[in-house]
N, C-alpha and C positions, 0 to 999 in steps of 0.2 A: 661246835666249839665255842660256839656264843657269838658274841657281839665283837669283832674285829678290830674295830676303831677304837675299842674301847682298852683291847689289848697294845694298840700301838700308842693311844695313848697323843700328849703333846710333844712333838718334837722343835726346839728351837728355830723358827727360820733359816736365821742366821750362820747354823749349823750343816745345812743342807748345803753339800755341792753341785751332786744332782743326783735327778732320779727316773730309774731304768721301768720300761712298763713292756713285760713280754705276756702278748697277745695269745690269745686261746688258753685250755686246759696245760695244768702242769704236775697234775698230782702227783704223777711218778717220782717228781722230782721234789716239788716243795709243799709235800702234805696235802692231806682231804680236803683241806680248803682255798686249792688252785684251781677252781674246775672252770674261770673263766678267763683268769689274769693275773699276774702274779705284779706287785710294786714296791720294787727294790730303792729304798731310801738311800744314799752313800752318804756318808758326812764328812765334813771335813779333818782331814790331816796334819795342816798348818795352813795360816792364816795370813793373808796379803795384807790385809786393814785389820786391825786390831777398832771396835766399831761397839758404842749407846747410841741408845735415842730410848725418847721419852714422843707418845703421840696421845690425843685424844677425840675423839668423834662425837657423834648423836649417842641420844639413849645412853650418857655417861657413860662411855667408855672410855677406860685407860688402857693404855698395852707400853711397854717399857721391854726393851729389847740390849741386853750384851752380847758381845763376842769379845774373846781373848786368848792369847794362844804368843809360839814360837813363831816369828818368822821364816820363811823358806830358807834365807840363807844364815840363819841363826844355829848354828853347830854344835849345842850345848851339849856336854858329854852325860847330864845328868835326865837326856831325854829330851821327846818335844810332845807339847801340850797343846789340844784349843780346848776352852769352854764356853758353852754357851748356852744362855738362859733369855727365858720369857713369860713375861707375867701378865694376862691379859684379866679384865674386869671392866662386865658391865653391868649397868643397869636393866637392859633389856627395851623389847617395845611390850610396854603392858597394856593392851588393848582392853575394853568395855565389853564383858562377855555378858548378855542379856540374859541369857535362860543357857541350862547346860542337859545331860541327859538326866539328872535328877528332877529337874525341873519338873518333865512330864511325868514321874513317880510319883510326886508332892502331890501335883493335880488330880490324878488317877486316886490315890492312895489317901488322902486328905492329910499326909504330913509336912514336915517341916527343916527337910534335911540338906536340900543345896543352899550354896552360899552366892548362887545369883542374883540378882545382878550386880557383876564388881568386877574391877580391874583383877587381870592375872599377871602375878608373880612370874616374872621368867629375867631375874640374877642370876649372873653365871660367874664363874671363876676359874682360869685356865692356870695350871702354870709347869714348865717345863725344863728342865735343867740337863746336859750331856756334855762329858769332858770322854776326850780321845788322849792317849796317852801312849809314844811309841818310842821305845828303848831300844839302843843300839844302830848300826851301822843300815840303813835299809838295803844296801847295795849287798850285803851280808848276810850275817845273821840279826833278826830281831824280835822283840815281842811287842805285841799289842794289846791293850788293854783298854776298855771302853766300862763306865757305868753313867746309868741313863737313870731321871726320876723325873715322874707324870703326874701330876694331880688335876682333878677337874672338879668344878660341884658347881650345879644346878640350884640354887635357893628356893625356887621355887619347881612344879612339876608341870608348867603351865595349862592346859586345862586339865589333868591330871588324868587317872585310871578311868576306863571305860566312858569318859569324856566328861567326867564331873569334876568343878573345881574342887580343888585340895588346896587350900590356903598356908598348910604347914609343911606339907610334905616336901622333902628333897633328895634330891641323887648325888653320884658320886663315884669316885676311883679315882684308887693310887697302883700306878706302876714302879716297881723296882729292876732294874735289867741291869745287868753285868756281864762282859765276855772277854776270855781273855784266851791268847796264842802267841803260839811261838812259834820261827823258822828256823828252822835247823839246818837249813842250807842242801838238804838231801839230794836235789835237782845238779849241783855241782858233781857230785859222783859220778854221776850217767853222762855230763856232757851237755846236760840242759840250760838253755836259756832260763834267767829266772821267770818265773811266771808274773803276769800282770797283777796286782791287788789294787 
């Protein structure tokens, strides 16, 4: 199914409530690529601290972090909302690559195609944004609606394919996710306790 991480993509920190990790195989349950562990991310619902911040590190890094959202005991009739967003950029550590696997081709070969000796390009660019949005009575009937968006890009491919530098080369991916439900309350007919979400 490819590259996993790449499908989940950036999720907000700030977003995260918590997150459940069930051990062993689970295919049966959550598809061909449970066969060691399954990591179920929860996000938030409504928001205690409504919360910026602005940080910086080494290797220029910026990361800039919102949350926003209804309060718990905010009762609005038009719904309750969080969103949350994160914008990460660095510079990278661009270390002094000497010789690369073209290197020995050049030599072997008498040409003139790696771009060693020189620093590698390794700019990155995260950025991640996810609003939860839940309508109506929870205690009742209600629906829920989530859309999630990922981007990431790589600037550089740092010592690139087959271990030669690529000076130009870059990566990439955008996620788009959306999900949306509804409770009908069905559990009331039978006598059920509502169920946990």
């Amino acid at each position: 199914m490819g590259d996993q991480l790449t499908v989940l993509g950036t999720i907000p920190l700030d977003s995260i409530d918590r997150i459940e990790v069930t051990r062993g195989p689970g295919s049966t349950v959550f598809g061909a690529d449970a066969f060691s562990a399954v990591v179920n991310v929860i996000t938030k619902r409504r928001v205690w601290e409504r919360s910026a911040s602005l940080s910086v590190g080494s290797y220029g890094t910026r990361n800039a972090r919102l949350l926003l959202g209804n309060k718990p005991w905010d009762r609005s009739k038009s719904g309750r909302w969080v969103l949350g967003a994160e914008l990460m950029r660095t510079d990278g550590w661009s270390p002094d690559i000497p010789t690369d696997s073209a290197t020995r081709l050049d030599a072997a070969f008498g040409t003139a195609s790696s771009y060693a000796p020189t620093q590698v390009n390794t700019d990155r660019e995260k950025l991640g944004a996810l609003l939860n949005f839940t309508i109506g009575d929870t205690k009742r009937k209600h629906t829920k609606a989530m859309l999630r968006f990922s981007r990431w890009s790589n600037f550089g491919t740092g010592v690139g394919l087959a271990g030669s530098i690529d000076p130009k080369g870059s990566t990439g991916s955008q996620t788009l996710q959306g999900r949306l439900s509804h409770d009908f309350g069905f559990w009331r007919s039978f006598g059920l306790k509502r169920p946990v979400i």
